[in-house]
VMD Tcl script that draws the C-alpha trace (Angstrom):
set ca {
  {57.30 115.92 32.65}
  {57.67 119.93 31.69}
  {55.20 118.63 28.43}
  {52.14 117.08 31.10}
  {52.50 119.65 33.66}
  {52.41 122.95 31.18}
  {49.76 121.18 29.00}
  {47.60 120.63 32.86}
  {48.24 124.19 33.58}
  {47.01 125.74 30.10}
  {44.08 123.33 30.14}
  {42.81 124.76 33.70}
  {42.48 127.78 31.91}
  {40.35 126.36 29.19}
  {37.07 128.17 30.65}
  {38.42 131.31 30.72}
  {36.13 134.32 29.27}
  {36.59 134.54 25.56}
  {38.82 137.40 23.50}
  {36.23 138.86 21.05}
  {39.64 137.99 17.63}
  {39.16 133.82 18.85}
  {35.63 133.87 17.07}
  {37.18 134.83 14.25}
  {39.13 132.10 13.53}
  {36.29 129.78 14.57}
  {34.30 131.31 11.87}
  {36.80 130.83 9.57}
  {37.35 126.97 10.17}
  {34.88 125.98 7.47}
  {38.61 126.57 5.29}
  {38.99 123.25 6.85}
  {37.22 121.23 4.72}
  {38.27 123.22 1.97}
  {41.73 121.95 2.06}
  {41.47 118.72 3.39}
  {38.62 117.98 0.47}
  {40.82 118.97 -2.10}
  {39.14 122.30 -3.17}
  {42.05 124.28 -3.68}
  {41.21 126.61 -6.17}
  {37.57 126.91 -4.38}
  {36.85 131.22 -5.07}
  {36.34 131.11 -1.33}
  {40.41 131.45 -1.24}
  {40.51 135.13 -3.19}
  {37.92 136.40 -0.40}
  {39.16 138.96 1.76}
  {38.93 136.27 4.98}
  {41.29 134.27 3.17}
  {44.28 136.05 3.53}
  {43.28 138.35 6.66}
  {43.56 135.95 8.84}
  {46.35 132.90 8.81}
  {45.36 129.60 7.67}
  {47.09 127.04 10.03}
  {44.93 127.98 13.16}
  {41.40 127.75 11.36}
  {42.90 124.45 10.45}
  {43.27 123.42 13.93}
  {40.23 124.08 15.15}
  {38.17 122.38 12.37}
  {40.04 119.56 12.78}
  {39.28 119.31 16.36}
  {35.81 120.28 15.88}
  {34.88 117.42 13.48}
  {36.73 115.34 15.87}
  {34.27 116.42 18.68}
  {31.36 115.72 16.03}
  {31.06 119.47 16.27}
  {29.28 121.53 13.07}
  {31.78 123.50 11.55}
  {30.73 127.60 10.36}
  {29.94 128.39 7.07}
  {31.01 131.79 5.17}
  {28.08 133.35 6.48}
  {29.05 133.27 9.96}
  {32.82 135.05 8.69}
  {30.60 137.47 6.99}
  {28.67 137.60 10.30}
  {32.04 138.46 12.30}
  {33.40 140.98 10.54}
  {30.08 142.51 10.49}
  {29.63 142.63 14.23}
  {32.17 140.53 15.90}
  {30.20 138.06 16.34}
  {30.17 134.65 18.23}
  {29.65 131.77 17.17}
  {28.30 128.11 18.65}
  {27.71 127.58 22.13}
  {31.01 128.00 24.65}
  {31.20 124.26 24.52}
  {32.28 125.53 20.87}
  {35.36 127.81 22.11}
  {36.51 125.37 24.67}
  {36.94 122.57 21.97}
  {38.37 124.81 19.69}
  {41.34 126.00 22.35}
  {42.84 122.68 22.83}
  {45.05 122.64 20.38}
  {46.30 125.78 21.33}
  {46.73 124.37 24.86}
  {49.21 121.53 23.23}
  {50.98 123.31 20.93}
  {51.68 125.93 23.89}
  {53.39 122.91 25.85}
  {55.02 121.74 22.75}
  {56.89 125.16 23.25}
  {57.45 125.61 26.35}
  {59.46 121.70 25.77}
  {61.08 122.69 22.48}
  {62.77 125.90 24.49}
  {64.00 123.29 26.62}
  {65.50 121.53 24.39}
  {67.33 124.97 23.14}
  {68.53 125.20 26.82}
  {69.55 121.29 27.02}
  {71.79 121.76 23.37}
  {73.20 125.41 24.69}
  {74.06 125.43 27.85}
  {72.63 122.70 30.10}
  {69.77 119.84 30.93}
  {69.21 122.22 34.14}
  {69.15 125.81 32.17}
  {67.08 124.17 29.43}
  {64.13 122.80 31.99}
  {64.07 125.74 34.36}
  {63.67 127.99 30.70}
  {60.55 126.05 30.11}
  {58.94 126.16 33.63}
  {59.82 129.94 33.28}
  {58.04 130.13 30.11}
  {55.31 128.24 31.25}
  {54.56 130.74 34.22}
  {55.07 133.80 32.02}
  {51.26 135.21 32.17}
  {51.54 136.79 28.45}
  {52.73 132.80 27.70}
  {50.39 131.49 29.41}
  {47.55 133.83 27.95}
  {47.96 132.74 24.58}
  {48.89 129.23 25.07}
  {45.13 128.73 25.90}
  {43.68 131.33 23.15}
  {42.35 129.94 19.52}
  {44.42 132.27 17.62}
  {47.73 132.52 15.96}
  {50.64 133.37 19.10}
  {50.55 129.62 20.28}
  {50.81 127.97 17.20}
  {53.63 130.62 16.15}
  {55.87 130.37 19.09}
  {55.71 126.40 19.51}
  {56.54 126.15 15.58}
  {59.73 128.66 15.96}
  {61.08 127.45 18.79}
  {61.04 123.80 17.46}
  {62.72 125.34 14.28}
  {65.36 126.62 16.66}
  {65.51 123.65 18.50}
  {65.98 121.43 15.66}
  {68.39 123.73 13.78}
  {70.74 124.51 16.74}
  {71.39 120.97 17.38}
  {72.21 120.75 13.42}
  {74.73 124.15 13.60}
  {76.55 122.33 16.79}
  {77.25 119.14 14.97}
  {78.27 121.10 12.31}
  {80.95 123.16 13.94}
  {82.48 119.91 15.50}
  {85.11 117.44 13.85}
  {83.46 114.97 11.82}
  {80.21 115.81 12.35}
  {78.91 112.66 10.71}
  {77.12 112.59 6.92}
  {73.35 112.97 8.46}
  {74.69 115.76 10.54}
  {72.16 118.34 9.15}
  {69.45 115.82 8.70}
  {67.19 118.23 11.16}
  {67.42 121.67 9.01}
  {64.56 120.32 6.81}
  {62.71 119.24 9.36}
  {63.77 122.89 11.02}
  {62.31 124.24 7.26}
  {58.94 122.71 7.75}
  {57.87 123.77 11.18}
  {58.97 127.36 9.90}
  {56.49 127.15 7.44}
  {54.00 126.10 10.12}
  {55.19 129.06 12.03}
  {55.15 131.57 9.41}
  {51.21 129.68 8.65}
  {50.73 130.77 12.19}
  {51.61 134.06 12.04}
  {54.08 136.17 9.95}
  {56.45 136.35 12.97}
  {57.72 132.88 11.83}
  {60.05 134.73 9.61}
  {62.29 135.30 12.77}
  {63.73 131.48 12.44}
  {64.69 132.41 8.92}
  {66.29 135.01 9.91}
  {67.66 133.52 13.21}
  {69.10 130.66 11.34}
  {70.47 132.87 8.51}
  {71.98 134.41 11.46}
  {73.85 131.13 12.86}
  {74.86 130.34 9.16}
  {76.85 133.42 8.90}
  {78.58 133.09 12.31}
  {79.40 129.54 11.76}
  {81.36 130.92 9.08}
  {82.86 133.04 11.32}
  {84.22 130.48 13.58}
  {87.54 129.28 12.92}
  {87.59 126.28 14.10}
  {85.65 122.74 13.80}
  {85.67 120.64 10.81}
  {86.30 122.24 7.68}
  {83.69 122.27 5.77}
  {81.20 122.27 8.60}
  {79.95 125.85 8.12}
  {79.48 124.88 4.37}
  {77.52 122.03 5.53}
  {75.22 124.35 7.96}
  {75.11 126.83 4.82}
  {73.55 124.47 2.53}
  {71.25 122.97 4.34}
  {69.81 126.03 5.81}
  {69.15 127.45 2.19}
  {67.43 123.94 1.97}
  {65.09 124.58 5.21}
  {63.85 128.04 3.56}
  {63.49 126.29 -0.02}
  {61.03 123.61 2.23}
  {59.70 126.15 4.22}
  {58.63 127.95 1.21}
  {57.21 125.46 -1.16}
  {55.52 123.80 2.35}
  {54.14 127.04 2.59}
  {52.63 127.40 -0.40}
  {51.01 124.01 -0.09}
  {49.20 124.58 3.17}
  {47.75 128.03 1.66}
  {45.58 128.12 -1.46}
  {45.10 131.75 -1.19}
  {48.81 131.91 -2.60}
  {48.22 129.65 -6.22}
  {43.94 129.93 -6.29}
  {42.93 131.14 -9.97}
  {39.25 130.86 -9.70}
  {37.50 134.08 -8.73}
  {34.07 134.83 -7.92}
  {32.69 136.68 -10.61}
  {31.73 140.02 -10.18}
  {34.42 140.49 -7.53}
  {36.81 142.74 -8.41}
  {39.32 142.34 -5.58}
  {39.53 138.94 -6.31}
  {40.16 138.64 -9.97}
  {43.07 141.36 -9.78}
  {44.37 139.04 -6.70}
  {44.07 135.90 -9.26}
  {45.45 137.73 -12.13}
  {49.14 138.16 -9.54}
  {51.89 135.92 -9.55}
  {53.37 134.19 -6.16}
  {55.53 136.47 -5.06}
  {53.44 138.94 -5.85}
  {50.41 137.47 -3.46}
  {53.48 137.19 -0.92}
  {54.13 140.89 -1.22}
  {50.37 141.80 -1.10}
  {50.07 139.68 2.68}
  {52.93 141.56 3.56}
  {51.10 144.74 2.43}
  {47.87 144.10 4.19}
  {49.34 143.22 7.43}
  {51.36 146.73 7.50}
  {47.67 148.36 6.79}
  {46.29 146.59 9.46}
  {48.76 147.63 11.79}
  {48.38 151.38 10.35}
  {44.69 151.23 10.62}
  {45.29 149.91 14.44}
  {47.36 153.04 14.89}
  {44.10 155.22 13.70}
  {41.95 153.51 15.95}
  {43.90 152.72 19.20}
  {45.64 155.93 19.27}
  {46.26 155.76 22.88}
  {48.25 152.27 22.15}
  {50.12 153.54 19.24}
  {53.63 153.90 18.70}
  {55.07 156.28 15.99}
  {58.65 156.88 16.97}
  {62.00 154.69 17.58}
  {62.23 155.98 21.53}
  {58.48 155.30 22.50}
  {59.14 151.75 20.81}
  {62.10 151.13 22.80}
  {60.69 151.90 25.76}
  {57.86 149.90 25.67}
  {60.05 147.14 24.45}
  {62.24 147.83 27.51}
  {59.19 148.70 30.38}
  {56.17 146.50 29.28}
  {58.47 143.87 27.56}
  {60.49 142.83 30.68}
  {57.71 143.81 32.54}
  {54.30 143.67 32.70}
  {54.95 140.87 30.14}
  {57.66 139.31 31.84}
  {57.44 136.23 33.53}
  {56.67 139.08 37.08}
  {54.03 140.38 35.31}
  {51.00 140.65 36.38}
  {47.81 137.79 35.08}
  {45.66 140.69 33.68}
  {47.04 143.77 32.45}
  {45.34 147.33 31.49}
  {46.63 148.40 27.79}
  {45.35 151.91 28.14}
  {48.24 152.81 30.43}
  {51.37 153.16 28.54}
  {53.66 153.00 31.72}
  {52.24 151.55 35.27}
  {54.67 150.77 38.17}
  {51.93 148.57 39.50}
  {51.82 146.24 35.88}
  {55.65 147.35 35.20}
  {57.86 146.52 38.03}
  {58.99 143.70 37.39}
  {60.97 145.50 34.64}
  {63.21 146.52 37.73}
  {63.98 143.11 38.46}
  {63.91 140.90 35.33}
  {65.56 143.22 32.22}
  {68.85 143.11 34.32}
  {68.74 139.67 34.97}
  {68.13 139.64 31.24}
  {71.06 142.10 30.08}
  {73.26 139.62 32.42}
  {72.45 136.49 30.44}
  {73.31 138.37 27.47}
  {76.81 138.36 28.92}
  {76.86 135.27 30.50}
  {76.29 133.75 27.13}
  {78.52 135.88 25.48}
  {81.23 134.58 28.13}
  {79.64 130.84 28.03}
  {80.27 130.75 24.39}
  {83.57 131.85 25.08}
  {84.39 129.08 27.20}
  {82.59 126.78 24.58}
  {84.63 127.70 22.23}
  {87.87 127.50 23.93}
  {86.96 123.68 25.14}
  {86.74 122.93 21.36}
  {82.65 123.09 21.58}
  {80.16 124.28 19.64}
  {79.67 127.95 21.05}
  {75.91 127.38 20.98}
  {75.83 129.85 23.67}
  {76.45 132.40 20.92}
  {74.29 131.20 19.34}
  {71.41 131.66 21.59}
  {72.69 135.32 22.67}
  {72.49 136.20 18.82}
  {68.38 134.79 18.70}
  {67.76 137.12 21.35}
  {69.29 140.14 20.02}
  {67.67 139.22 16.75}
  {64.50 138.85 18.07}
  {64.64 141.87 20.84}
  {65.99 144.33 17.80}
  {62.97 143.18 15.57}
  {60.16 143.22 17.70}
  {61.46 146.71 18.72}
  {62.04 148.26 15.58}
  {58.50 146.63 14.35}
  {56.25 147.53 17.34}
  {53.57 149.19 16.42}
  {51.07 148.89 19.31}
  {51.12 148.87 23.19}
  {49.77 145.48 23.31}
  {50.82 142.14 24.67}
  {51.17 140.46 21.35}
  {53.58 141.96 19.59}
  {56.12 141.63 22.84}
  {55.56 137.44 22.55}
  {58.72 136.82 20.25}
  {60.99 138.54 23.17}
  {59.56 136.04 26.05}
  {60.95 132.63 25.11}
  {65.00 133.75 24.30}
  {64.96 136.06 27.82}
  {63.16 132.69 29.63}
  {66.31 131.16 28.44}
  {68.64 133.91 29.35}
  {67.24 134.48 32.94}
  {67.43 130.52 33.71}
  {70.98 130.40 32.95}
  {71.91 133.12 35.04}
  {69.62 131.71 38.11}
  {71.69 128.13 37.68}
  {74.88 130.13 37.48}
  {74.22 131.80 40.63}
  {72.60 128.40 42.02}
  {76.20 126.91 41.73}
  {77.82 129.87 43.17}
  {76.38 130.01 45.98}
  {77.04 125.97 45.96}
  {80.68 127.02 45.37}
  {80.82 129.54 48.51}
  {79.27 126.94 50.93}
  {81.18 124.30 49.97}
  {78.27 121.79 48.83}
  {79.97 121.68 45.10}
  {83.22 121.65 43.79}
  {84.69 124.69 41.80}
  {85.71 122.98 38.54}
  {88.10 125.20 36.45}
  {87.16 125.61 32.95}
  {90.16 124.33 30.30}
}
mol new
graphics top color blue
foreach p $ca { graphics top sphere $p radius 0.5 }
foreach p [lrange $ca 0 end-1] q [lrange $ca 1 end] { graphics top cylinder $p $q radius 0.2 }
display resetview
């Protein structure tokens, strides 16, 4: 039910004015038939649109285009974008090409739910999701042809998927397909990280749960062993599925006369890796040059716009249309005021969950889900280099969670104080 009525309410917003970056991709899909026809090592894949923009959502939209009998772009109309930020195709065009997007946006919204369900409860899990689906910067992208969609509903599957792997793991005989989901959890990281290089945060967030479910003492003996393995086989999957779904990476056939692009053929793997890494950080830098109004240089202006336009006017009390040019606004922000407390509370609810988790003989996957939001909160901050909604995505989904729980703890309170619902003890 959360999965039909977030896909209904991304889909109303299907006719929604274009963002000038969705063409892009759309002029990009012709790397559709690329891959699917087999031309891997086409030159096309040392270009420069090749590895400036992701490959997974060009993908998606030339898939759905040839489904709707839709002409897909040619180079010429990348060339044509870059040169002018151009459109392309008629708006029939971008509406076909955002469904997807729509899905994979309700595919998320469900998948945090799931995170809820295995953490705390069905109730906490389901609320999460509706929260998520109302958040506007959510909701903004979940309807967008570009890469935030895609990204988030890959990571938090990941997550979902791994989670329910690291709580049969720290329970007695967890059973010998116990971590049968931690590949599964390596492949939609891949997708993610195909999506957008944000993806890396369920490496890192399950790298995270490895090492505390070695910190646990209790549950079956070899359980965090178990967990350990398996997650170094989810990033061995995620890697090599990676390098499947993106030519750019093993392509050895330049163009001739194209400098660029017989130095990028002459470098190994990692090294292409490195060089993606590279260009986004000079993207970011040139962003810095350009939007100087929206650009951060220094720890404290990161952490406040992490901590004022994060839990604000990107929180789920944001407001539907926001105004980048003003770093701090108590008519976008205030709902700062209101949700990062309820947010720094379900840190310590689910530090004091996990404790009761733990003491009941339980996975503490309430831990677990206080140490993805630290992880994700601590990155994003430390990264940000723009004012913009984008880059404060990753923090929406593990507050969502956060804030439900403490809304269905204080649901039951007040239950408890009126007498409609018995105070059970925890043992």
């Amino acid at each position: 039910m959360l999965g039909i009525v977030a896909t209904a309410v991304f889909a109303a917003k299907l006719g929604d004015a274009p963002f000038v970056d969705e063409y892009a991709y759309i002029s990009q899909s012709y790397y559709t038939d690329l891959y699917f026809s087999g031309r891997w090592n086409d030159p096309a894949w040392l270009e420069f649109p090749a590895y400036d923009l992701v490959p997974l959502p060009k993908y998606l939209i030339g898939v759905t285009l040839h489904v709707a009998r839709e002409r897909l772009p040619g180079p010429e109309a990348a060339r044509a974008w870059y040169a002018g930020y151009n459109t392309y195709g008629p708006p029939r065009v971008l509406t076909i090409s955002r469904i997807p997007f729509v899905l994979l946006g309700a595919v998320g919204c469900v998948a945090l739910a799931v995170i809820g369900w295995l953490a705390f409860d069905f109730r906490a899990g389901v609320l999460a999701g509706f929260i998520l689906m109302l958040n506007p910067l959510y909701a903004l992208h979940a309807h967008r042809a570009m890469t935030e969609a895609p990204c988030e509903a890959f990571l938090l599957t990941a997550l979902a998927l791994a989670l329910a792997a690291w709580n049969r793991a720290l329970i007695m005989n967890p059973g010998r397909w116990a971590m049968w989901g931690l590949p599964a959890a390596g492949v939609a990281t891949a997708l993610s990280i195909l999506s957008k290089f944000n993806g890396l945060l369920a490496i890192m967030t399950i790298a995270a749960w490895a090492g505390m479910a070695w910190m646990i003492p209790r549950g079956d003996r070899y359980g965090w062993l178990r967990f350990a393995v398996g997650s170094l086989v989810a990033v061995v999957v995620a890697w090599f599925v990676f390098l499947a779904l993106n030519p750019f990476m093993t392509a050895r056939n330049p163009a001739p006369n194209n400098a660029e692009a017989q130095r990028l053929a002459e470098m190994s793997v990692g090294g292409r890796f490195r060089f993606l890494i590279q260009h986004r950080r000079a993207m970011s830098a040139g962003q810095q040059q350009n939007f100087p109004h929206n650009a951060l240089r220094s720890i404290r202006e990161r952490v406040k716009v992490a901590a004022v336009q994060g839990f604000g006017r990107f929180g789920p009390f944001g407001p539907t249309k926001s105004d980048s040019t003003i770093r701090y606004d108590r008519v976008q922000d205030w709902g700062a005021f209101v949700w990062l407390p309820i947010a720094l509370i379900g840190l310590g609810y689910s530090a004091a969950m996990g404790r009761v988790q733990f003491r009941r003989r339980e996975a503490p996957a309430a831990w677990a889900v206080g140490l993805w939001a630290l992880i994700a909160l601590t990155v994003v901050t430390l990264y940000l280099p723009m004012a913009w909604d984008r880059y404060l995505l990753p923090i929406q989904a593990p507050f969502a969670l956060l804030g439900a729980t403490v809304i269905v703890a204080a649901w039951d309170a007040l239950g408890w104080l009126v007498g409609l619902k018995p105070r059970v003890e925890p043992s």
